[in-house]
N, C-alpha and C positions, 0 to 999 in steps of 0.2 A: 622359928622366925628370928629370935634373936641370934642363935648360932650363925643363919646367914646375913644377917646384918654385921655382925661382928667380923666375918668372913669377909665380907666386902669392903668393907674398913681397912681389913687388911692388906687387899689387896690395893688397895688407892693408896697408902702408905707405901708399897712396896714401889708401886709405879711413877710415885713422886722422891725416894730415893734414886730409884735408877734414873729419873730423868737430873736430880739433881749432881749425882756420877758423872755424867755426861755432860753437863757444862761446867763444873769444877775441871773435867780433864783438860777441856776446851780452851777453858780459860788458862791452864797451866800450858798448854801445849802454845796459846798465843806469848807468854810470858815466859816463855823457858829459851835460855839462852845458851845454844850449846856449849862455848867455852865455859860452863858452868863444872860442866863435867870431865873431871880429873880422876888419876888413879887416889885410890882409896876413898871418895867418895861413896854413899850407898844410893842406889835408883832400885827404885821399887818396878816388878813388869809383869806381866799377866802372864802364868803362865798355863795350857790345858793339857787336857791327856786325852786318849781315844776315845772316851767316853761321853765328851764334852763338858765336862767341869773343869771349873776355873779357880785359880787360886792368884791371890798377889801375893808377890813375895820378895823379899829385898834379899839385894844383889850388890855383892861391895866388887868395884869396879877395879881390875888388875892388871888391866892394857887396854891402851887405845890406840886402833891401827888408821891409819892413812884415808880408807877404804868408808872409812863410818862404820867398820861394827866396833863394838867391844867387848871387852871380854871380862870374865867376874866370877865370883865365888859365890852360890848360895850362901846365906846367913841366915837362916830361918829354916826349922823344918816345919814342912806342911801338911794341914789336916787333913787332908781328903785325898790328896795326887798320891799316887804311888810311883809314875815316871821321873818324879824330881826328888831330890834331898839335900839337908844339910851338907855342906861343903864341896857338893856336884861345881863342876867348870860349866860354865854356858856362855853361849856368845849373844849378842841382839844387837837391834840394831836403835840409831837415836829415836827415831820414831814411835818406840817402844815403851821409851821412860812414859812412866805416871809420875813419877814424885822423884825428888832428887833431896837429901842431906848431905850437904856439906860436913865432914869431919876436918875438926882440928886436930892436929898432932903437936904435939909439944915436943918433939925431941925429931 
């Protein structure tokens, strides 16, 4: 009894982050300004594999074409995906971004 109590707990937790996911993006996605995003900046993007797992992953940006996609460097290697890696090239598109930093350069 208490194992399934505890179980459920769980799951009400779990279902009260994903919904809070989902208007954090919302609200990022109403507030995100695409001139935001510049070369060398990082944007974080969901990426999956044939399996259906998901991973987010930051992505320092290294071209921006005409077209809206861009283009970027892994920065992170990932726990679970085996389709993606450290320093992989990827393209996406603005729609994509979850998160965006700003990097300064000093030089």
């Amino acid at each position: 009894m208490v194992v399934f109590a505890l179980m459920k707990k769980m799951e009400n937790i779990k279902i009260a982050c994903r919904d809070c996911m989902k208007k954090k993006k919302r609200d990022f996605q109403k507030s995100f300004n695409h001139s935001d995003v510049k070369v060398g900046c990082l944007i974080k993007k969901k990426f999956f594999d044939t399996n259906g797992h998901q991973e987010h992953m930051w992505v320092a940006v290294t071209k921006l074409r005409r077209n809206g996609l861009i283009q970027g460097v892994i920065m992170n290697n990932p726990i679970n995906l085996k389709n993606v890696s450290y320093g992989d090239i990827v393209k996406l598109r603005l729609k994509e971004i979850e998160e965006i930093k700003k990097i300064v350069t000093l030089f």
